[in-house]
C-alpha positions as a printed Julia matrix, in Angstrom:
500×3 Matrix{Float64}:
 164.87  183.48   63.13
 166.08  180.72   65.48
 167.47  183.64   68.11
 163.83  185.35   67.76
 161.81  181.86   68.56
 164.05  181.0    71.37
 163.66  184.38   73.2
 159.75  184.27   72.37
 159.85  180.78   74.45
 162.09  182.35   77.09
 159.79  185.27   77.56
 156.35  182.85   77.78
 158.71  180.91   80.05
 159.1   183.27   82.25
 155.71  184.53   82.22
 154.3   181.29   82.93
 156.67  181.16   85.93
 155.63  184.89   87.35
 151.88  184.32   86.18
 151.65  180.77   88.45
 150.27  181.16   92.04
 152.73  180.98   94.63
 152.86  178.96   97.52
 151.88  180.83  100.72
 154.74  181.76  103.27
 153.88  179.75  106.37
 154.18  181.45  110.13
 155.54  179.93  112.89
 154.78  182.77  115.4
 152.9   181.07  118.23
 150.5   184.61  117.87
 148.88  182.66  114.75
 145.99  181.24  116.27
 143.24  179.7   114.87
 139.47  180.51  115.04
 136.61  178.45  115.1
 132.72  178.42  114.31
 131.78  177.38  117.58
 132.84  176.08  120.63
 131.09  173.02  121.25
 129.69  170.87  118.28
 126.28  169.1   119.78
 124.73  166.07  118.65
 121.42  165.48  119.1
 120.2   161.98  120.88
 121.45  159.01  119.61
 120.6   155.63  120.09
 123.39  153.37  121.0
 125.34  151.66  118.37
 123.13  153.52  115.52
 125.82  156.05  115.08
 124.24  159.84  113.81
 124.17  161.98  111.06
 127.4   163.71  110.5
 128.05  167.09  111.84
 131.22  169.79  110.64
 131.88  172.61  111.68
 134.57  174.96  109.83
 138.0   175.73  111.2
 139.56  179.45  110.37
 142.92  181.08  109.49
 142.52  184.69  110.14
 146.26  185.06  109.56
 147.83  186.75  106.45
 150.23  183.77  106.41
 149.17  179.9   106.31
 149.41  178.0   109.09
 150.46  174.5   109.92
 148.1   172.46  112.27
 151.01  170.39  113.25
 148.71  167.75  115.43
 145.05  167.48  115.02
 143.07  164.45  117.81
 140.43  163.26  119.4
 141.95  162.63  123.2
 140.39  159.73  123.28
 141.84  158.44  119.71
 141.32  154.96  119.07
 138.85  154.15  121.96
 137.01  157.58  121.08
 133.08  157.37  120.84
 133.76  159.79  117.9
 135.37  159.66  114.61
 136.46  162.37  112.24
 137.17  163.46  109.13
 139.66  167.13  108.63
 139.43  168.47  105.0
 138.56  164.94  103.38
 141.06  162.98  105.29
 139.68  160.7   107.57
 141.18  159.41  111.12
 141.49  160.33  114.42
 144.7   161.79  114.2
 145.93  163.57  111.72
 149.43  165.91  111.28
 150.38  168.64  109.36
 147.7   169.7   108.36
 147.76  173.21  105.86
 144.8   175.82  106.26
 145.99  179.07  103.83
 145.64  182.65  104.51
 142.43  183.79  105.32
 141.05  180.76  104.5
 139.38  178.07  106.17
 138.56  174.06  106.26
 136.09  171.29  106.85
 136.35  169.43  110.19
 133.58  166.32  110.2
 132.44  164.4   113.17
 130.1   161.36  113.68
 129.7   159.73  116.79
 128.46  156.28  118.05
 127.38  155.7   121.38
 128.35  152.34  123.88
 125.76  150.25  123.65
 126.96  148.82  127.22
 126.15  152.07  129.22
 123.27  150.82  132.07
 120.25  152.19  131.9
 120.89  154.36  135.12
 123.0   156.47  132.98
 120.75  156.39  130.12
 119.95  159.06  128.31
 123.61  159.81  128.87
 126.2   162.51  127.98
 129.4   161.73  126.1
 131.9   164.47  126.04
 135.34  164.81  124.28
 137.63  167.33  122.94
 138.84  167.53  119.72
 142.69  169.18  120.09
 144.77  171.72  117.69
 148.32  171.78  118.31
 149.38  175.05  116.06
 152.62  176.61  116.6
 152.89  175.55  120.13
 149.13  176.83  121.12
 146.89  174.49  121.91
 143.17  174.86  121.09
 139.88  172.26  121.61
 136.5   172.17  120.52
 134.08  169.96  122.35
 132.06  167.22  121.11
 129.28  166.67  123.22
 126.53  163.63  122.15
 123.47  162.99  124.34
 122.89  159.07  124.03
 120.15  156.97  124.62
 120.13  153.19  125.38
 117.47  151.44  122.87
 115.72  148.12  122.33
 115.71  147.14  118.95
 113.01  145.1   117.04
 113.31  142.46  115.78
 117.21  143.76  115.45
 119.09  146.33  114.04
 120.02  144.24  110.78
 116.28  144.07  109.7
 115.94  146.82  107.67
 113.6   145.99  104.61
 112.99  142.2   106.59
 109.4   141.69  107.1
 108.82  139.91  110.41
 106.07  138.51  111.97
 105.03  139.16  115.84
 102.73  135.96  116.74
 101.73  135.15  120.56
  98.79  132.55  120.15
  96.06  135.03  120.23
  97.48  136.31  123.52
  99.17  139.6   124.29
 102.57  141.42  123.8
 103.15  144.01  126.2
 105.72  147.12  125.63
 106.38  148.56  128.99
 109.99  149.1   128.98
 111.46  152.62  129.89
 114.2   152.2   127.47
 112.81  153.39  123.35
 111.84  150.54  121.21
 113.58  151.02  117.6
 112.12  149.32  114.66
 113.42  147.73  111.9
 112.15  146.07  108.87
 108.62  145.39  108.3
 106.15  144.14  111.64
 103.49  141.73  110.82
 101.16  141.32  114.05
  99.44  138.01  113.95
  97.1   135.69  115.99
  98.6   138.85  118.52
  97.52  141.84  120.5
 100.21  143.96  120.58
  99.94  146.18  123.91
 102.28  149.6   124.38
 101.83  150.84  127.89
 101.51  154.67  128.48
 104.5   156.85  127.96
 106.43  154.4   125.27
 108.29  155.8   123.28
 108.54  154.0   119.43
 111.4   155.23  116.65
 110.95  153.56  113.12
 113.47  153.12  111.14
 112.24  154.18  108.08
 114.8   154.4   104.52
 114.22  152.91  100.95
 113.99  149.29  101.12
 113.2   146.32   98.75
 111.74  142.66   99.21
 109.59  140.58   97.44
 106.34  141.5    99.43
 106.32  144.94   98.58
 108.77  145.79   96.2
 111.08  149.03   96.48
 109.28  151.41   99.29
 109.68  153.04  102.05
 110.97  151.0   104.83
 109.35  151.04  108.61
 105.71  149.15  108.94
 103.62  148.25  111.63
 101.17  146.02  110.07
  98.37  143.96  111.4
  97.05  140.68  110.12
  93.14  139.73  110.19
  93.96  138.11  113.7
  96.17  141.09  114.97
  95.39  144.09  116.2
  97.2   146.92  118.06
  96.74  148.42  121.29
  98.28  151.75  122.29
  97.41  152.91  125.88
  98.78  156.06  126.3
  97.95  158.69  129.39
  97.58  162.27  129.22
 100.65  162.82  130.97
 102.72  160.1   129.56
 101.13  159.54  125.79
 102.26  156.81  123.38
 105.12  158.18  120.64
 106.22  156.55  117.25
 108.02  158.33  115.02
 111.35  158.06  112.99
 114.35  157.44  114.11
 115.9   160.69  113.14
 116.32  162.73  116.14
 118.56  165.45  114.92
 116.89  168.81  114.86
 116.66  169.44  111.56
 114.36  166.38  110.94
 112.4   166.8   113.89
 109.4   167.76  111.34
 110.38  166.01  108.2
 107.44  164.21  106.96
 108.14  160.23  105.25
 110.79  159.37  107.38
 109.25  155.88  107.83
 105.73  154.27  106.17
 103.21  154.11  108.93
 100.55  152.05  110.43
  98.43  149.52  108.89
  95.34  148.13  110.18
  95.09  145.15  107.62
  92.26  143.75  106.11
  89.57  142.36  108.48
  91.65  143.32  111.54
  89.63  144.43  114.16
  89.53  146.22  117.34
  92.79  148.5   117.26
  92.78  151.02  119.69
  95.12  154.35  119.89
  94.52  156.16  123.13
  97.03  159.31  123.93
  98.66  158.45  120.72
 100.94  160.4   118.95
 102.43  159.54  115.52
 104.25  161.53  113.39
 106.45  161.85  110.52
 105.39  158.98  108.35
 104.45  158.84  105.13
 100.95  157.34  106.21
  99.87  158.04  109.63
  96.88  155.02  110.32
  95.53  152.99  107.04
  92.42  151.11  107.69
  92.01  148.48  104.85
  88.77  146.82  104.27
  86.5   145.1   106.8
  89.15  146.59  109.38
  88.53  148.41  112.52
  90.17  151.24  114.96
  89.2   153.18  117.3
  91.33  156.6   118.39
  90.87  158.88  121.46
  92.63  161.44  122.3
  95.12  161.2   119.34
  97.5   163.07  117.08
  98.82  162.54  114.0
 100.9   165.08  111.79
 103.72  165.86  109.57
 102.9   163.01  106.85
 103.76  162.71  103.59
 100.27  161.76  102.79
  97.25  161.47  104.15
  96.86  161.26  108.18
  94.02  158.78  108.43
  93.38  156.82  105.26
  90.34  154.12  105.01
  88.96  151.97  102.59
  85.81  150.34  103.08
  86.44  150.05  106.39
  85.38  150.96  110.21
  86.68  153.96  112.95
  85.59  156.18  115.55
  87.49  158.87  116.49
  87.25  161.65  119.31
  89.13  164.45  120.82
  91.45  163.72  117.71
  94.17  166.35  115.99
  95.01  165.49  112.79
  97.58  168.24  110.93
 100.22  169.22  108.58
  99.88  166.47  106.26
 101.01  166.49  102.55
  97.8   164.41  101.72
  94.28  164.85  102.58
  94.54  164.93  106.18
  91.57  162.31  106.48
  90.83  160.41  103.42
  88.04  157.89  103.65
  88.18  155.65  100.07
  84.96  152.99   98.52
  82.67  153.72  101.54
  82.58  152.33  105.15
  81.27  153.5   108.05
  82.77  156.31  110.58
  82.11  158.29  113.12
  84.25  161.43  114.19
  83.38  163.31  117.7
  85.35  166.95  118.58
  88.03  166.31  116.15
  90.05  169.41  114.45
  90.96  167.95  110.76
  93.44  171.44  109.88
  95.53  171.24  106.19
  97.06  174.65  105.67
  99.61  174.86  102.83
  99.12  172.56  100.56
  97.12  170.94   97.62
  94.98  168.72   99.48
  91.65  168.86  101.38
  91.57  168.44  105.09
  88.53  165.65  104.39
  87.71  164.07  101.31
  85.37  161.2   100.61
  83.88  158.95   98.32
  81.7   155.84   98.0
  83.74  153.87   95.35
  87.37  153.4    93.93
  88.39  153.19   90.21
  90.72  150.5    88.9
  91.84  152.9    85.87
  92.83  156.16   85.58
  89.77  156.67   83.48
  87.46  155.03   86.19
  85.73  152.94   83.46
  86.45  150.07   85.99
  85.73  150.65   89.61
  83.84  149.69   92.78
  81.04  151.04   94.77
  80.45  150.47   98.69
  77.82  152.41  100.94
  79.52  155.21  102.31
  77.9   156.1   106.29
  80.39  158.85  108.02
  78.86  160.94  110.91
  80.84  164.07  112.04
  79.88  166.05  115.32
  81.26  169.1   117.02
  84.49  169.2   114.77
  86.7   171.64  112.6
  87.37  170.71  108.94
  89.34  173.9   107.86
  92.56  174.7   106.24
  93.51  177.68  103.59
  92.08  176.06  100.42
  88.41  177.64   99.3
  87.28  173.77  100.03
  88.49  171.53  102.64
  85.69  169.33  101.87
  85.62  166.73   99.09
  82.4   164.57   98.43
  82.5   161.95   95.71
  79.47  160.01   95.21
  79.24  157.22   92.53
  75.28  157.55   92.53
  75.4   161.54   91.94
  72.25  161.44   94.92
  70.69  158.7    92.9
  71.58  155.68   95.5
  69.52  154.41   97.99
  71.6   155.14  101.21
  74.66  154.95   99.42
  76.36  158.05  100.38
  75.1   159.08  103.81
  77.27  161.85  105.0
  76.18  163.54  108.55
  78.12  166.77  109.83
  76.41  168.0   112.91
  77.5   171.13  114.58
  80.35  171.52  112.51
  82.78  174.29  111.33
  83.5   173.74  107.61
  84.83  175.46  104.65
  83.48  174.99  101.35
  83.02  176.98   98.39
  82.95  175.36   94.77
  81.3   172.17   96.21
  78.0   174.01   96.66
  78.27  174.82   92.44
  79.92  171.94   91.43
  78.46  168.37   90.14
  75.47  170.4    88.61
  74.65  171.61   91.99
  74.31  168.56   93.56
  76.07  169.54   96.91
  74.4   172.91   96.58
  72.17  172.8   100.02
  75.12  170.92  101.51
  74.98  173.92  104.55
  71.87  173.03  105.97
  71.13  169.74  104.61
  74.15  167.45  105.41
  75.77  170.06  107.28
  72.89  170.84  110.01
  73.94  173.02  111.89
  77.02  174.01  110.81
  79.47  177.11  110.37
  80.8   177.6   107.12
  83.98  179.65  107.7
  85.6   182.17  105.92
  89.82  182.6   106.34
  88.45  185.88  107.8
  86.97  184.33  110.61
  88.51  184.23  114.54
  89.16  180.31  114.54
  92.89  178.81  115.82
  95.35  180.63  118.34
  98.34  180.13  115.38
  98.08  177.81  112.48
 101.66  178.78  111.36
 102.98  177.72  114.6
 100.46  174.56  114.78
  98.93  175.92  117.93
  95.25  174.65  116.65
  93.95  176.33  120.9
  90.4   178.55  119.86
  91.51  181.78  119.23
  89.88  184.41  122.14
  87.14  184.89  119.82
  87.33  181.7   117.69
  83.49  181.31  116.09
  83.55  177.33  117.6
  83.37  179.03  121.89
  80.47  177.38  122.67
  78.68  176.38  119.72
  78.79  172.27  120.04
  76.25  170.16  121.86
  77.19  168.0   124.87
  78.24  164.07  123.68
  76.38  162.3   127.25
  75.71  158.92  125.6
  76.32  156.38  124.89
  79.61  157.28  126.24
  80.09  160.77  127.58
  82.8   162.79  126.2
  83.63  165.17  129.34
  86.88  166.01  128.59
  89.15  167.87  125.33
  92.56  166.86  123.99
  94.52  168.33  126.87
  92.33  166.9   129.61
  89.95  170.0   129.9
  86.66  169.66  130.94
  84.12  171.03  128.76
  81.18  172.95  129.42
  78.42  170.7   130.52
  75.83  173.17  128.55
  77.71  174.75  126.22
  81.24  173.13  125.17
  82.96  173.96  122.26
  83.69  172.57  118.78
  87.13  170.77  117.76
  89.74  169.03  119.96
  89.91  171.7   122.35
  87.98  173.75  124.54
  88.64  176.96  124.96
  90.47  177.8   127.83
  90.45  181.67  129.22
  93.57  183.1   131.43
């Protein structure tokens, strides 16, 4: 019995030993060569001393025996812009490093750019190879980082900081060719803040906490009652704020920082060739607050892209799009005024315009607030792929003296269940606050390409000529791009049409 158990261990013994994977026989033959996934690993622009998102690319052993990277390096090493990381093992150097038979590994790289470079060479390109030494062969990738010198406000080590930007009820100006980068929270007070045409303004955005406001999302330009913003952007060189994030893949990311707020009682904000994008909110208007916006855009947000409550704007030549709220949201009444403005939401679960004359305190709305509502809309687009783009929510149901005056003039619209819902009281909407107007069917010849958010009239979009000329009291003339419109006959939304 004692013979039989010792040659049953023996035999799982041996098994085990047979069964186990070997090691793989490693080549020295200098024709082992590796292969790689590319050939140059680019990194979008970076601001100086930010740093970047990290960016790998994958290193290959087409060989039927492993290899040995004897001598993996960045040539510049320790005084390299970039740093690395080679299958989990960080460092600039690294030896003897194993890649199996037809297998392959991870090579990481980040990069941080000298804060020191003049402006002359700024934006600037940083290149670098990364070198394999494998059986005597030698082998490079290239990193190659486009960098940008960068002014930061207040600094770089504000994040979730509020700070406040006071001048003695004088002005700020931004002028300065370099970026300005944000961080923290901006309070504007007893200030005009002035950004001169062509500016460009990254937020650092990121979840952030602080007594003010608690945990949210980091990145806010906010004015006080005796603040106010003014962003004078030029056709050719418009005003930009956005996130910080410049890689590609978050050049459309939506919430990358909060937005703009135009607090309470702050008035006289102005956003001319404006463009902001990627925030979670692009303007807020709070109550008693006032801003005007010509010639603006404002897409990819989170939520809504204009957002007021009981508060004040005029807008013209405005594009507002691609935003994961109602793309204009007007809250507890106020009065506004929108002239050749496209409002387009295509995509999602949200109206491109909705609007009400109160705002509940509960979820049951057994506690709320009322405030006359006056909004005037002329020679503009609210459309998008929902059966309504148009929400109207009046406190009164009709009942209130001037309490929910809503004005669309020459209009293109799209509603459906509004004109049946509220026991019909929207039901002569087309034709009684929407005189004359165009409501639109997804059938209709409208934008060039709303998939590629080319919102150009289509050849035969239904809004060629079927606006009415804006001569006082201050003429509009012109569209979004700088067109001029038809003295007689110009067209509806932000841009004319414009035949080859």
């Amino acid at each position: 019995m004692k013979n039989q158990i010792l040659l049953l261990l023996c035999v799982v013994a041996l098994f085990s030993l047979f069964s186990c994977d070997q090691p793989d026989e490693i080549t020295t033959s200098s024709d082992a060569r590796l292969e790689f996934e590319l050939d140059t690993l680019r990194f979008d622009t970076v601001f100086t001393e930010l740093g970047s998102a990290t960016r790998y690319f994958k290193v290959y052993n087409p060989n039927d025996k492993a290899v040995v990277i004897s001598r993996v390096y960045l040539e510049g090493e320790n005084n390299s812009f970039f740093r690395m990381n080679v299958d989990g093992d960080p460092g600039n150097v690294q030896e003897d490093v194993m890649v199996l038979a037809n297998d392959s590994i991870y090579v990481f790289a980040e990069v941080t750019i000298d804060p020191d470079q003049p402006l002359s060479a700024s934006p600037f390109v940083i290149n670098e190879n990364l070198v394999f030494e494998t059986n005597d062969n030698v082998q490079r990738v290239v990193l190659e980082a486009w960098g940008q010198n960068a002014n930061y406000f207040p600094s770089r080590f504000n994040k979730g900081v509020p700070t406040v930007l006071t001048c003695n009820d004088q002005e700020v100006i931004w002028d300065d060719p370099k970026p300005y980068v944000i961080y923290g929270e901006i309070f504007i007070d007893s200030c005009m803040l002035t950004v001169m045409e062509g500016t460009q303004i990254y937020v650092h955005g990121g979840v952030a906490k602080n007594e003010v406001f608690g945990t949210f999302n980091d990145g806010i330009l906010y004015t006080l009652s005796r603040g106010k913003f003014n962003f004078k952007g030029t056709l050719e060189n418009p005003v930009v704020i956005q996130g910080d994030r410049l890689e590609t893949p978050f050049q459309n990311d939506p919430g990358q920082w909060f937005g703009i707020i135009i607090g309470r009682g702050s008035k006289g904000s102005n956003f001319e060739h404006t463009i902001i994008k990627n925030s979670n909110i692009g303007v807020y208007v709070d109550s008693a607050g006032s801003a005007t916006l010509k010639n603006a855009q404002i897409f990819n947000t989170a939520g809504s892209g204009i957002l007021a409550y009981s508060a004040s704007i005029t807008a013209e030549n405005t594009l507002v799009y691609n935003n994961y709220g109602n793309s204009v949201q007007l809250i507890k009444g106020g009065n506004y005024k929108f002239t050749y403005c496209t409002f387009a939401s295509y995509g999602v679960d949200a109206s491109a315009l909705a609007m009400s004359n109160f705002f509940c305190f509960d979820d049951v709305c057994n506690n709320f607030q009322t405030n006359r509502l006056n909004a005037e809309f002329i020679n503009s687009i609210i459309f998008g792929s929902s059966s309504d783009e148009i929400i109207l929510s009046d406190a009164f149901e009709g009942e209130g003296f001037l309490q929910f005056q809503v004005n669309f003039r020459n209009c293109i619209v799209k509603v459906d269940d509004l004109l049946e819902q509220q026991d019909g009281l929207y039901e002569n909407f087309i034709g009684n606050q929407c005189n004359p107007c165009i409501n639109a069917t997804r059938q209709d010849a409208l934008f060039v390409n709303p998939s590629d958010d080319d919102y150009h009239l289509d050849t035969l979009s239904i809004a060629e000529m079927q606006a009415i000329p804006i001569l006082s009291p201050n003429p509009i003339t012109i569209d979004l791009d700088g067109k001029e419109r038809d003295a007689q006959n110009p067209d509806i939304g932000c841009y004319e049409y414009e035949s080859n």
